[in-house]
Z-matrix of the N, CA and C atoms (Angstrom, degrees):
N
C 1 1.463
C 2 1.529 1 109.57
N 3 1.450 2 129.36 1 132.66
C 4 1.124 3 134.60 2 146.60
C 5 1.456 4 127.09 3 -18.61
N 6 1.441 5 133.30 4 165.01
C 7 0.593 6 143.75 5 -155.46
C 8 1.760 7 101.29 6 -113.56
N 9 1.117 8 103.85 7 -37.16
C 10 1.597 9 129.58 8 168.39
C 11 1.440 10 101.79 9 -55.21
N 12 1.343 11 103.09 10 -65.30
C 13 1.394 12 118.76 11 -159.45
C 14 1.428 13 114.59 12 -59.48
N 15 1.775 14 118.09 13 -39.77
C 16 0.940 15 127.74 14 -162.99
C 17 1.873 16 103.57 15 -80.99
N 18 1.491 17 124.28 16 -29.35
C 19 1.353 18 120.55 17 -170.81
C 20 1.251 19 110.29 18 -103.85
N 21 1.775 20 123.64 19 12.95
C 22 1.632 21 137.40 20 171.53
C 23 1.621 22 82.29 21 -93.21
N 24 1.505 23 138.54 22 -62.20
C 25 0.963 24 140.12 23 169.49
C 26 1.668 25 133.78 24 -27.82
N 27 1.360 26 111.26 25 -54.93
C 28 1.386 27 122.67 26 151.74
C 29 1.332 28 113.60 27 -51.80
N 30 1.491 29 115.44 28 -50.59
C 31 1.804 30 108.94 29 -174.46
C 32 1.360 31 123.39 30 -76.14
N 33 1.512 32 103.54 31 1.27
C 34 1.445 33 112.36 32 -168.04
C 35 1.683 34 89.52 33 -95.00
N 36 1.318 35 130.53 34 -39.38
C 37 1.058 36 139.46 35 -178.39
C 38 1.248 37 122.45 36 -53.94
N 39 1.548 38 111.99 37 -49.08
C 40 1.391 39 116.50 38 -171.23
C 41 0.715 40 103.70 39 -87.40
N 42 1.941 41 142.41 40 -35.41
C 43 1.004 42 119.80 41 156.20
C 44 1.788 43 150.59 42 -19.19
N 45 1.790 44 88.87 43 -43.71
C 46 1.321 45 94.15 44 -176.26
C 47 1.552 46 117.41 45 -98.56
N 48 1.012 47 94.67 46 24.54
C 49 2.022 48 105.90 47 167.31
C 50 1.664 49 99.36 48 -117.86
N 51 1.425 50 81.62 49 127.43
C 52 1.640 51 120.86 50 151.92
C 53 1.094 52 135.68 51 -76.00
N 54 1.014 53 140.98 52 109.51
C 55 1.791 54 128.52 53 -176.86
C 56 1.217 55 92.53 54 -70.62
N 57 1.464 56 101.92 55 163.57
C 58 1.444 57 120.97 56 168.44
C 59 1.452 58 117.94 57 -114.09
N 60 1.533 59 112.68 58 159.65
C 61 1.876 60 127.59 59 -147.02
C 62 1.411 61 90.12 60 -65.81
N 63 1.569 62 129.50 61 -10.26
C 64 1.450 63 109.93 62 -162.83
C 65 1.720 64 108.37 63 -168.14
N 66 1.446 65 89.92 64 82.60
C 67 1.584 66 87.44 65 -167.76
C 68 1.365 67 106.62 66 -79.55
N 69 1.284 68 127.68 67 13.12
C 70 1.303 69 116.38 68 -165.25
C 71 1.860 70 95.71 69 -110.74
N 72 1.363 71 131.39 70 10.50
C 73 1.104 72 127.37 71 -172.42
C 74 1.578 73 105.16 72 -96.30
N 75 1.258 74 116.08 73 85.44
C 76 1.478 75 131.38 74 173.75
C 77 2.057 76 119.88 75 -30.54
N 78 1.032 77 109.33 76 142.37
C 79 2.001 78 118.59 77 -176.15
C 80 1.191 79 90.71 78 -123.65
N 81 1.945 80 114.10 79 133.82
C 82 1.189 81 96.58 80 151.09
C 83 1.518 82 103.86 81 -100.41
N 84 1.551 83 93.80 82 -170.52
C 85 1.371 84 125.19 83 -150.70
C 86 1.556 85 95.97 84 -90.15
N 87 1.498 86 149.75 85 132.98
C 88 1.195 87 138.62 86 139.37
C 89 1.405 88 111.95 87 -119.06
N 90 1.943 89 111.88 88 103.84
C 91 1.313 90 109.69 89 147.93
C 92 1.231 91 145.79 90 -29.99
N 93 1.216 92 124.94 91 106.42
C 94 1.744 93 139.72 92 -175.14
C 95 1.354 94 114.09 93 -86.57
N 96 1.510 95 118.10 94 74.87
C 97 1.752 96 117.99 95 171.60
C 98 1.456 97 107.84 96 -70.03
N 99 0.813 98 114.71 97 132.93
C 100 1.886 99 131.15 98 151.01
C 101 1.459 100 115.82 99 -1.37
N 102 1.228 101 104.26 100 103.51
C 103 1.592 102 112.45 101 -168.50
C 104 1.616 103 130.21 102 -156.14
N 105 1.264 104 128.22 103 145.40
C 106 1.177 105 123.62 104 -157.42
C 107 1.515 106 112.63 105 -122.23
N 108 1.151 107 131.08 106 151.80
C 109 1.454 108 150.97 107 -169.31
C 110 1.118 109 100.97 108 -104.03
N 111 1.382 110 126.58 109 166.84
C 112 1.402 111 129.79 110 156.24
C 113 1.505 112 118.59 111 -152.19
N 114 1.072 113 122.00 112 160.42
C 115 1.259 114 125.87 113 168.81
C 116 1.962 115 111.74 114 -98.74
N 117 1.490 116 98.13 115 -172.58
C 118 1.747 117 90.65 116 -169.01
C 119 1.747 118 101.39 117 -82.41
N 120 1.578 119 119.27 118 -25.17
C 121 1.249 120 117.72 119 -178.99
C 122 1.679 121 120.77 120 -62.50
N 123 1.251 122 99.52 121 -36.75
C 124 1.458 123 106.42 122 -162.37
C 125 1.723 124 107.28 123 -104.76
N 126 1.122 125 126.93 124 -7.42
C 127 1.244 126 151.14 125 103.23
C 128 1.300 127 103.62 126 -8.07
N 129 1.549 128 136.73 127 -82.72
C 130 1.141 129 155.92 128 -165.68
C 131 1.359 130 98.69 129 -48.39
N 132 1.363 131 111.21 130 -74.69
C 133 1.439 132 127.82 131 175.31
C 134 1.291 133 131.91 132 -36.96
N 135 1.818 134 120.40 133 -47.02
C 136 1.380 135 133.95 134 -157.22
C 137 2.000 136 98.17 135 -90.87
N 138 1.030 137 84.88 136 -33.95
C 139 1.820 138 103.67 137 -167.74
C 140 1.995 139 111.95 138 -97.63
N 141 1.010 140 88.33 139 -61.48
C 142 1.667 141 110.76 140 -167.97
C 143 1.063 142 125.30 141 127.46
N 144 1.511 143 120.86 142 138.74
C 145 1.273 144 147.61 143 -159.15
C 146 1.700 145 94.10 144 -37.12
N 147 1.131 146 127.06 145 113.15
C 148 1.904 147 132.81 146 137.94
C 149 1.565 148 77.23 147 103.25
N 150 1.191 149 139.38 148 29.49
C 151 1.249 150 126.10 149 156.34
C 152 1.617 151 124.47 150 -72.21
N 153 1.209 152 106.14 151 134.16
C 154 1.873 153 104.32 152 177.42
C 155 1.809 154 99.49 153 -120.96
N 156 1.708 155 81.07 154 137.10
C 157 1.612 156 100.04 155 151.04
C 158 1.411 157 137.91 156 -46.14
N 159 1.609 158 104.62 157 121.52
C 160 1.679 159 89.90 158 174.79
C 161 1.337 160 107.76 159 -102.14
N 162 1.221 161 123.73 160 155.81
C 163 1.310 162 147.40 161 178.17
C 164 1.868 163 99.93 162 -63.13
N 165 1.381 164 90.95 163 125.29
C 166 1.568 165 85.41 164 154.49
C 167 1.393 166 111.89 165 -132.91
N 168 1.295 167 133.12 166 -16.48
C 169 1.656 168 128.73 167 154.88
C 170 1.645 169 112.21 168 -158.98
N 171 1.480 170 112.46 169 151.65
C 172 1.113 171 124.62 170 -163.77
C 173 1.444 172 108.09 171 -62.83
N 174 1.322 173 145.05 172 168.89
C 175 1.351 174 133.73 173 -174.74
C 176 2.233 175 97.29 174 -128.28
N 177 0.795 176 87.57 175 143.04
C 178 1.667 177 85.00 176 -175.29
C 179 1.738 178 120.95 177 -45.74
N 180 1.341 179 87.67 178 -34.71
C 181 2.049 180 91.81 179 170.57
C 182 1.603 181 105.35 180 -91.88
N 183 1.831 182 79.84 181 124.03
C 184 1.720 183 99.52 182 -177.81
C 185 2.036 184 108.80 183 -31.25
N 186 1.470 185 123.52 184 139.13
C 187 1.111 186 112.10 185 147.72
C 188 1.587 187 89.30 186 111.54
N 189 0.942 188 107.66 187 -61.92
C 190 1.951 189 122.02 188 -171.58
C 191 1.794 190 117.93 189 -70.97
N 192 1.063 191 97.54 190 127.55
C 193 1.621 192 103.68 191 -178.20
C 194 1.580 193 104.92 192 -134.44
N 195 1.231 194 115.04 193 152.31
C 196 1.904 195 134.92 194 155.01
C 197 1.571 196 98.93 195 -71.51
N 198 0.721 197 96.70 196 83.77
C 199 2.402 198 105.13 197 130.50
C 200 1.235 199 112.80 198 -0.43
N 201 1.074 200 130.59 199 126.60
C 202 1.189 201 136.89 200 118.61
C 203 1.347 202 135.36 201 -26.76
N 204 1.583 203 103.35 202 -40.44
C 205 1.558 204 107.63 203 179.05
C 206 1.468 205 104.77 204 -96.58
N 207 1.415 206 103.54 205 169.53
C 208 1.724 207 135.95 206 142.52
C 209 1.041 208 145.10 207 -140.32
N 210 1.481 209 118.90 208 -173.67
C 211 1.186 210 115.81 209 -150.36
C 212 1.789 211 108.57 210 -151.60
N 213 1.221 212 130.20 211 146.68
C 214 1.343 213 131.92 212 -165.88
C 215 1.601 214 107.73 213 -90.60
N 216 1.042 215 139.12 214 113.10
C 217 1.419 216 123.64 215 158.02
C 218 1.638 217 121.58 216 -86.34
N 219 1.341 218 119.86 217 166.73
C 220 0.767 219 102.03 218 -175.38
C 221 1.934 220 94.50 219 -155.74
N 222 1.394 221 118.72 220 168.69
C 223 1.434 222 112.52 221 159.48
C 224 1.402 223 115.46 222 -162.38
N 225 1.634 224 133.94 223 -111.36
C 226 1.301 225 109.01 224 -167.68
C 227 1.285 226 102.81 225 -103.85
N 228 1.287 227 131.23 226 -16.28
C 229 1.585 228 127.21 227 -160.92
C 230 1.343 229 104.59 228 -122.78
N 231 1.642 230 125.44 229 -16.01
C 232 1.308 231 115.70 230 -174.88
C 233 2.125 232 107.72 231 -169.93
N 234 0.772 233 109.06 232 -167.71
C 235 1.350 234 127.74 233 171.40
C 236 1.737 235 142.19 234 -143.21
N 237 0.917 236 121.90 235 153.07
C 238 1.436 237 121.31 236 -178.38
C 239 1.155 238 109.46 237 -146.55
N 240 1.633 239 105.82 238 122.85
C 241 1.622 240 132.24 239 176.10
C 242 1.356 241 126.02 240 -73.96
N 243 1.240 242 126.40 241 161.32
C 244 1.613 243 119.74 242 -167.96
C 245 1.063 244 132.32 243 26.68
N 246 1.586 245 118.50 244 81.22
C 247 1.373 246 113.78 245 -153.25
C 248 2.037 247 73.47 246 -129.89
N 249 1.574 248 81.36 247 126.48
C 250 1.921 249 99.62 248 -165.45
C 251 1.739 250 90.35 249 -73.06
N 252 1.535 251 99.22 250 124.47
C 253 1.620 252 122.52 251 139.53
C 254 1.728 253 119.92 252 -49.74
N 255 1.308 254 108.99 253 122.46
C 256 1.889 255 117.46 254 -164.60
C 257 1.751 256 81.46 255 -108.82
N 258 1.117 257 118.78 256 132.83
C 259 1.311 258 126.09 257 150.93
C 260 1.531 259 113.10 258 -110.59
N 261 1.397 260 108.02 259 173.91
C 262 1.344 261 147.69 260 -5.25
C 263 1.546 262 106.97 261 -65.03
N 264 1.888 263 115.66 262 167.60
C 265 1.324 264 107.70 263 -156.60
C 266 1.837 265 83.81 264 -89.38
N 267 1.672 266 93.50 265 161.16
C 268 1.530 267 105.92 266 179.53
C 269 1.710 268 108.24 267 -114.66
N 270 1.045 269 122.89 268 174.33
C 271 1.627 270 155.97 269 -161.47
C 272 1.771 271 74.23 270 -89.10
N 273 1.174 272 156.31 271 -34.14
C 274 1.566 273 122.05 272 -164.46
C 275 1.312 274 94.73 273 -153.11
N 276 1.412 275 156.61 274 131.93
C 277 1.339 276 168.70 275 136.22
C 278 1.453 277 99.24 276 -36.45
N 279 1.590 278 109.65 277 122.89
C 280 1.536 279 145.51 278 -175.06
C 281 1.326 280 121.34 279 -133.18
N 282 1.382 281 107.54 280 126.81
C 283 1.736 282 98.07 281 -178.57
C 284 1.638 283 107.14 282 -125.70
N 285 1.232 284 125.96 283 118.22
C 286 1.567 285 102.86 284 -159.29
C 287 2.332 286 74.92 285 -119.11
N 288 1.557 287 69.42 286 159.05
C 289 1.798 288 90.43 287 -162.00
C 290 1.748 289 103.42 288 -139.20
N 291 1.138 290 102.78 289 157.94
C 292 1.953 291 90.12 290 176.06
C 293 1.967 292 90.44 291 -97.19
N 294 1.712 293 96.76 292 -173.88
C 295 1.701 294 106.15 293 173.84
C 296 1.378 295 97.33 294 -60.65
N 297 1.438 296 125.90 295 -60.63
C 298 1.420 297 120.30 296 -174.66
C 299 1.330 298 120.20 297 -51.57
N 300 1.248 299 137.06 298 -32.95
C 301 1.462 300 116.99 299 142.19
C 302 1.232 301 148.40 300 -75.54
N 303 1.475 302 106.84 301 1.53
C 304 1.438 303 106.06 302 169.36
C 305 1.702 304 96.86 303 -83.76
N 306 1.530 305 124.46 304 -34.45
C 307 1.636 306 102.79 305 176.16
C 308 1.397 307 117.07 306 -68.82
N 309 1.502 308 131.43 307 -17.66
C 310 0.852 309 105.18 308 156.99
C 311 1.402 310 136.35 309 -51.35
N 312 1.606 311 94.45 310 -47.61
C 313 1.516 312 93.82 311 -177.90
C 314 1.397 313 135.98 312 -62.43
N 315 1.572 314 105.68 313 -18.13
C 316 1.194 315 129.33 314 -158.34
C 317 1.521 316 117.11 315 47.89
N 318 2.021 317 92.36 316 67.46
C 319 1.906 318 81.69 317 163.76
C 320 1.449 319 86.14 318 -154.37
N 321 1.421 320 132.61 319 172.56
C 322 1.298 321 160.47 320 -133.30
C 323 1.622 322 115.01 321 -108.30
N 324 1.729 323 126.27 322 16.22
C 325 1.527 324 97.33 323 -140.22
C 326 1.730 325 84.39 324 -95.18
N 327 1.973 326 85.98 325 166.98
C 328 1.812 327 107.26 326 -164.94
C 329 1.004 328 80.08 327 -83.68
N 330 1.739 329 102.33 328 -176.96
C 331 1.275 330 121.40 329 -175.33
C 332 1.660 331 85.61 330 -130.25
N 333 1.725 332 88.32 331 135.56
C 334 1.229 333 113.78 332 -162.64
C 335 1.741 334 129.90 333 -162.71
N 336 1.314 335 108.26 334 143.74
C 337 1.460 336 96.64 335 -158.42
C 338 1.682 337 118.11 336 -62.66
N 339 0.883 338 137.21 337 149.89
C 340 1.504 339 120.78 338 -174.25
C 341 1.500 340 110.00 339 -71.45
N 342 1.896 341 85.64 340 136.82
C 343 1.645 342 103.75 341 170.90
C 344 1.861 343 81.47 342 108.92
N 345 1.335 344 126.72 343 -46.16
C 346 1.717 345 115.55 344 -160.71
C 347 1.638 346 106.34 345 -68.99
N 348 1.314 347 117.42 346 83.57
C 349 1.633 348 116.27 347 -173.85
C 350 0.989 349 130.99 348 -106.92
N 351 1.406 350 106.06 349 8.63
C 352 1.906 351 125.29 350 -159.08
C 353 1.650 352 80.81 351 -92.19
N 354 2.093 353 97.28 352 117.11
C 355 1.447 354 105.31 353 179.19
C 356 1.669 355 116.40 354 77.85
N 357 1.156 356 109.99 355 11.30
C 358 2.011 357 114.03 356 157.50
C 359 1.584 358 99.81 357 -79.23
N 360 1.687 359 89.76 358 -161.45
C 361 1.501 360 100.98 359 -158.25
C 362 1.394 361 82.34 360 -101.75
N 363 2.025 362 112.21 361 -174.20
C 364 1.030 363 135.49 362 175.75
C 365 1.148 364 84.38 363 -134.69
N 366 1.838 365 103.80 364 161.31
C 367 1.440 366 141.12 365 165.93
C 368 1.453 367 109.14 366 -156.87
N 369 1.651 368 112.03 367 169.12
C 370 1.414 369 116.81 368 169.51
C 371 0.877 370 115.14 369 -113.16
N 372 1.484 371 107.23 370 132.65
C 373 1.707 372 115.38 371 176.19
C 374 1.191 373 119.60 372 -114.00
N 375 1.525 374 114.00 373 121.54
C 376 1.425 375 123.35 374 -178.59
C 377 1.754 376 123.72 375 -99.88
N 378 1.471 377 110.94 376 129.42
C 379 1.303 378 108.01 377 -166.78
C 380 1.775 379 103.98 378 -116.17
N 381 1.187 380 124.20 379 -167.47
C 382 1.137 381 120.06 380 -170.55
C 383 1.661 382 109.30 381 -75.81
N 384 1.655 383 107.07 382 -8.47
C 385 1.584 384 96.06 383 -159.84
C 386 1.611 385 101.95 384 -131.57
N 387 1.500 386 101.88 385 -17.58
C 388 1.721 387 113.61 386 179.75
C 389 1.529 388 102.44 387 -154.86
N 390 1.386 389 105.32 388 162.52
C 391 1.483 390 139.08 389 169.93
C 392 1.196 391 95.29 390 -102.91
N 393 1.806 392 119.51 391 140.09
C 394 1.486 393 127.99 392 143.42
C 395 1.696 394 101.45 393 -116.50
N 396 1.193 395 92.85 394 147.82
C 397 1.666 396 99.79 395 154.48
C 398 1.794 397 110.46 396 -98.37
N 399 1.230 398 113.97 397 104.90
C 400 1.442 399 117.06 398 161.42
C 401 1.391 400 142.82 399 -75.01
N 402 1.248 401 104.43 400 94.04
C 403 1.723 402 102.23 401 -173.71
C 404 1.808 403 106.39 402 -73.48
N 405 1.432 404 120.06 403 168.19
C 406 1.108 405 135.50 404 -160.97
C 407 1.463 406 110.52 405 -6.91
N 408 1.272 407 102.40 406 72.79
C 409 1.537 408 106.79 407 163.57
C 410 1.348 409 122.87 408 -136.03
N 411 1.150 410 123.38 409 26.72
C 412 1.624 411 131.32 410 -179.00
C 413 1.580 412 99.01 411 -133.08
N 414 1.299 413 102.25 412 138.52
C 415 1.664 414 138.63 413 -169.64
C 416 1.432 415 101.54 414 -149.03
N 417 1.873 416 106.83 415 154.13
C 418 1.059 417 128.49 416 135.51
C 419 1.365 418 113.65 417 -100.01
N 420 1.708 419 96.45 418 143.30
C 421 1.621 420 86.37 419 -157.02
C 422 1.222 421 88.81 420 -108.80
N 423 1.526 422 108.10 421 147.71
C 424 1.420 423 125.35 422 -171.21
C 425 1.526 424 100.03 423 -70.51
N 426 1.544 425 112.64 424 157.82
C 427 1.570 426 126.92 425 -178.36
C 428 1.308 427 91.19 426 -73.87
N 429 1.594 428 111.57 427 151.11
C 430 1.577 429 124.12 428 -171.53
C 431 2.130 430 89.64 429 -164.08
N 432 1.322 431 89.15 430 175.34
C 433 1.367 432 119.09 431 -178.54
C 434 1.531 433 111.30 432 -126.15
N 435 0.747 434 101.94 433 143.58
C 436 2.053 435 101.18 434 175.64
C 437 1.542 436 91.59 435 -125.98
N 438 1.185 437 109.12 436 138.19
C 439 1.610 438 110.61 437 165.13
C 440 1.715 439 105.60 438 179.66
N 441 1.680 440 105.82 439 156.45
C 442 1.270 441 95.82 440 -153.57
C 443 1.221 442 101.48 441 -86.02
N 444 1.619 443 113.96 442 178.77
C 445 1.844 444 104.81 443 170.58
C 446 1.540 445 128.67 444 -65.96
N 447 1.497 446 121.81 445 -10.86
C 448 1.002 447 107.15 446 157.85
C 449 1.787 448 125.08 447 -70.25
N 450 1.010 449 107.20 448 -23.79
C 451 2.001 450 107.19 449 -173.88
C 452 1.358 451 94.56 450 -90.22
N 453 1.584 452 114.25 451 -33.14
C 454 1.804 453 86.09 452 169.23
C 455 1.425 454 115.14 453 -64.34
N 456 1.145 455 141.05 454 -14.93
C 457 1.068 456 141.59 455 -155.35
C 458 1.273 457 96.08 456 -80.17
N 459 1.668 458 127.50 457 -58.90
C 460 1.300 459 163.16 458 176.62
C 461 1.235 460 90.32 459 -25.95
N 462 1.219 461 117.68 460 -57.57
C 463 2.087 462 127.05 461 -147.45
C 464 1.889 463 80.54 462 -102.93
N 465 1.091 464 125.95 463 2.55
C 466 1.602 465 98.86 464 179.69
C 467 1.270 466 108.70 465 69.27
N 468 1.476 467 148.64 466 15.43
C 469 0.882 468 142.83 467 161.44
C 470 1.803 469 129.15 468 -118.32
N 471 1.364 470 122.84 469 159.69
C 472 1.411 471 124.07 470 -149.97
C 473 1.766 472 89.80 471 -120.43
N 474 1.649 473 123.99 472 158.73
C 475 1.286 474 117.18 473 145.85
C 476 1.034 475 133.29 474 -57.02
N 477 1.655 476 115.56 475 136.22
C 478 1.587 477 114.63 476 -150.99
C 479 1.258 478 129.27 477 94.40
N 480 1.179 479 122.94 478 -5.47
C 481 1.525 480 134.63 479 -168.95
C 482 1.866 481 98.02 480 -99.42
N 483 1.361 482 103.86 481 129.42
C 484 1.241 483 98.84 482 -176.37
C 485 2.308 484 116.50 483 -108.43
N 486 0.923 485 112.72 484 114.75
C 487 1.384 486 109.67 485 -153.48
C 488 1.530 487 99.51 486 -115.59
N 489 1.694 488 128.34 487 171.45
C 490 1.133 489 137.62 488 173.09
C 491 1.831 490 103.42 489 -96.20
N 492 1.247 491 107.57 490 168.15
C 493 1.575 492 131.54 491 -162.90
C 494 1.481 493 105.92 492 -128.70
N 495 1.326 494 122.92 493 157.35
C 496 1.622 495 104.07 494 -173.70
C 497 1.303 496 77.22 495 -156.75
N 498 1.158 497 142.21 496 128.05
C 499 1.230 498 144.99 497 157.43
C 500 2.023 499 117.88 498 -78.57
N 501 1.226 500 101.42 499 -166.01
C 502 1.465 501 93.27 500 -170.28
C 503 1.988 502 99.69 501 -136.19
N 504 1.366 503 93.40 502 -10.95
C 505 1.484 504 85.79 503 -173.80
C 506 1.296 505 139.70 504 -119.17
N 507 1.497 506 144.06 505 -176.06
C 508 1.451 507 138.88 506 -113.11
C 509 1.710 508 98.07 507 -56.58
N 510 1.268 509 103.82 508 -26.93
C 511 1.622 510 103.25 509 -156.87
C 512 1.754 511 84.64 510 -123.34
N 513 1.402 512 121.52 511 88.65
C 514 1.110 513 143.87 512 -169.25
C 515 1.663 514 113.64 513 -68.75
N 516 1.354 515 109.40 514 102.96
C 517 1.684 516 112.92 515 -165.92
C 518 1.352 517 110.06 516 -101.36
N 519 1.617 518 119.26 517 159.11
C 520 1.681 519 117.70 518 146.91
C 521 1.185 520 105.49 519 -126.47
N 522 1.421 521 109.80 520 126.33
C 523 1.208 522 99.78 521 165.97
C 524 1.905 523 140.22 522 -134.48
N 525 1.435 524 110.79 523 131.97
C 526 1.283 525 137.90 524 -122.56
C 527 1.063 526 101.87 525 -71.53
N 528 1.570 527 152.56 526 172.41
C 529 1.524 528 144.98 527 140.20
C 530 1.804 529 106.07 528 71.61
N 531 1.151 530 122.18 529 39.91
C 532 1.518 531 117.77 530 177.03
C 533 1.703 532 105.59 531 -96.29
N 534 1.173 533 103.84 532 129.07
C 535 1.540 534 110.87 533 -158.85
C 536 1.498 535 92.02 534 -98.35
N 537 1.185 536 121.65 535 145.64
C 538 1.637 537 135.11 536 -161.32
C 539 1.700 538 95.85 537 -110.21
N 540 1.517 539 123.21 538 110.79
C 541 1.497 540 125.84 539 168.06
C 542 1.440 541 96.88 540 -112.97
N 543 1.596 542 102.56 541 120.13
C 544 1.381 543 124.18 542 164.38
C 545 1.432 544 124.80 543 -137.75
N 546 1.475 545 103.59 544 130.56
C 547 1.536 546 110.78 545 -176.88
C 548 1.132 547 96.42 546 -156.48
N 549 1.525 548 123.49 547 161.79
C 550 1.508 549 155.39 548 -165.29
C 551 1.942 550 100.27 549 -47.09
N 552 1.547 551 101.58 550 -24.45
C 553 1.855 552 111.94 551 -149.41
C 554 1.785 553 90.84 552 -99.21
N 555 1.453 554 116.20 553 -12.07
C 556 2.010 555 107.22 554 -138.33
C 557 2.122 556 84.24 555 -101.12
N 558 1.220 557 90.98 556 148.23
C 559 1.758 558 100.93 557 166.90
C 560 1.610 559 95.70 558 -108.91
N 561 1.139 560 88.75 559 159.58
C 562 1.765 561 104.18 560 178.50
C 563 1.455 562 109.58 561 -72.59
N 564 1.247 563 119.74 562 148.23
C 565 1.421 564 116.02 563 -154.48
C 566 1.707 565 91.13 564 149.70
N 567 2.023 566 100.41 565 139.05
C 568 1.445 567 104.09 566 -158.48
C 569 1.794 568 69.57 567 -143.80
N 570 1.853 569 104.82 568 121.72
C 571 1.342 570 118.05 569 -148.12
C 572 1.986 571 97.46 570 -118.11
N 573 1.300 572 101.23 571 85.31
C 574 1.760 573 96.48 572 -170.22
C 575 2.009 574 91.92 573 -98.56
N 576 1.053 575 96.94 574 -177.86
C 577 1.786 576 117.61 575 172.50
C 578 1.806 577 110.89 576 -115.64
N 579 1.325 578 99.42 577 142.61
C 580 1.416 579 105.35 578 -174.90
C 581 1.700 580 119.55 579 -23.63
N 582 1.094 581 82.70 580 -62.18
C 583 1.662 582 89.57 581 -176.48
C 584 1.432 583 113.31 582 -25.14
N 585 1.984 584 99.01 583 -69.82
C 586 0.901 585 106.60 584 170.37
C 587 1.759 586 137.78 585 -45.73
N 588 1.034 587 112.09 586 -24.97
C 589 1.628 588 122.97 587 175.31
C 590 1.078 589 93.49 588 -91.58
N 591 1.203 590 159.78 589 -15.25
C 592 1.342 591 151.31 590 -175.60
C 593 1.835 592 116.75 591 -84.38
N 594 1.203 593 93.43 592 -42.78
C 595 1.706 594 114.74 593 174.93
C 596 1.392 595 117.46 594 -86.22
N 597 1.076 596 96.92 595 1.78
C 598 1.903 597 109.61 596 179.87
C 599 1.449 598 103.64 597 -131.76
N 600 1.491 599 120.97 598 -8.24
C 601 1.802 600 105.29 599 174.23
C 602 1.522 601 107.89 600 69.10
N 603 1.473 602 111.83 601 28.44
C 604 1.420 603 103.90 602 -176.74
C 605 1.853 604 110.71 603 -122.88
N 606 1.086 605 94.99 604 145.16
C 607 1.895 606 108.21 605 -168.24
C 608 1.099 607 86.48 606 -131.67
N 609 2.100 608 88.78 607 155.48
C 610 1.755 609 120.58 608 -176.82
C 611 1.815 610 88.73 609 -57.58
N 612 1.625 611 100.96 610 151.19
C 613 1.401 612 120.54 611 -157.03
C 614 1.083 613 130.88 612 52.52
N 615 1.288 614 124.10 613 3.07
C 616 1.735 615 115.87 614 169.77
C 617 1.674 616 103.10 615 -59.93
N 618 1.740 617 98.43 616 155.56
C 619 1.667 618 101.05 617 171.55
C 620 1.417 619 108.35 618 -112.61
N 621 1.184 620 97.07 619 132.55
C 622 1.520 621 102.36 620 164.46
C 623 1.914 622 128.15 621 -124.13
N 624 1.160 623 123.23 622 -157.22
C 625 1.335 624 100.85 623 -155.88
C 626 1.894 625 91.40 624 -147.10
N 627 1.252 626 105.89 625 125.15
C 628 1.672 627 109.77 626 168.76
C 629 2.103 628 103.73 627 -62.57
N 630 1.101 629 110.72 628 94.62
C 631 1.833 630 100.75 629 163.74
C 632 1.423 631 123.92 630 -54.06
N 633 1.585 632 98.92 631 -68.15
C 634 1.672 633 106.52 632 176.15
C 635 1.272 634 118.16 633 -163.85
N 636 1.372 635 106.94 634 157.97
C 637 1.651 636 106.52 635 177.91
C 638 1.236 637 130.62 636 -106.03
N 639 1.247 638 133.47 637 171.81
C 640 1.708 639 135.78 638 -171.38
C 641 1.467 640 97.08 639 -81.76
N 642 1.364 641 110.65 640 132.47
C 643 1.510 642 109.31 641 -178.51
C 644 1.695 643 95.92 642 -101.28
């Protein structure tokens, strides 16, 4: 690339960020390990017929808890054990994974907002009582924010608004394209995958800070 090319490029960029009304209003951090959704069928299947989830701890967004149970995945080159059940059960079975576990697994999945699966990967998941083979149901799920409509309000920003991340620590990050989910139900909470916390030095409760958004 030019030299031209490359600082029309930068200016085109900064241009299109907005600061926001309140950069000083701190997110924490919640690590996203490798985890699976279910619906009531496959549920049915992995466990046994009319089986329910038990709770083993509350999850920071109202309503949502970690399982007690798990479940094995598996795909063409390898597998991964205890992979935590997320309740309550949902309308479509989801398995969100970081890059480093999809090479384990050896399979392909996009990164994508949760629930968008039309054209993800498949894997098999084995439970104590059944095997499914899952077609397009594995994602990496893109970095997002949960926060309610009042703090979007706070930050000047709406659901759907896609903004940058700035972390605070040793190995000092931004990070780009974080899609803002807000509704009446969401706690504040800035929702990355291992990887991602790993390459940024960042752990559950770190704070970080919205910079600016794409206008």
């Amino acid at each position: 690339m030019e030299t031209q090319d490359l600082i029309d490029n930068l200016a085109a960029e900064i241009a299109g960020l907005i600061q926001v009304k309140d950069r000083s209003f701190s997110v924490p951090v919640g690590v996203s390990n490798r985890h699976i959704h279910l619906n009531r069928d496959d549920l049915d299947v992995l466990f046994g017929k009319g089986f329910e989830l038990t709770v083993k701890s509350e999850l920071k967004q109202p309503g949502q808890y970690a399982a007690a149970e798990t479940v094995s995945i598996a795909g063409p080159k390898g597998s991964i054990n205890q992979v935590r059940v997320l309740g309550p059960l949902r309308a479509s079975s989801q398995v969100e994974i970081s890059r480093s576990d999809a090479f384990t697994l050896g399979i392909k999945p996009p990164v994508r907002n949760s629930g968008d699966l039309d054209g993800s990967a498949g894997l098999c998941v084995i439970g104590p009582k059944g095997m499914l083979v899952m077609n397009e149901s594995v994602i990496c799920a893109r970095r997002h924010i949960h926060m309610s409509i009042d703090e979007a309000r706070r930050f000047g920003l709406a659901d759907g608004d896609i903004v940058n991340v700035e972390t605070a620590s040793s190995k000092k990050t931004t990070f780009h394209g974080v899609l803002i989910r807000s509704d009446s139900k969401s706690a504040l909470e800035f929702h990355i995958d291992t990887d991602e916390a790993n390459a940024a030095e960042l752990n559950n409760g770190d704070l970080v800070r919205i910079s600016a958004k794409r206008g």
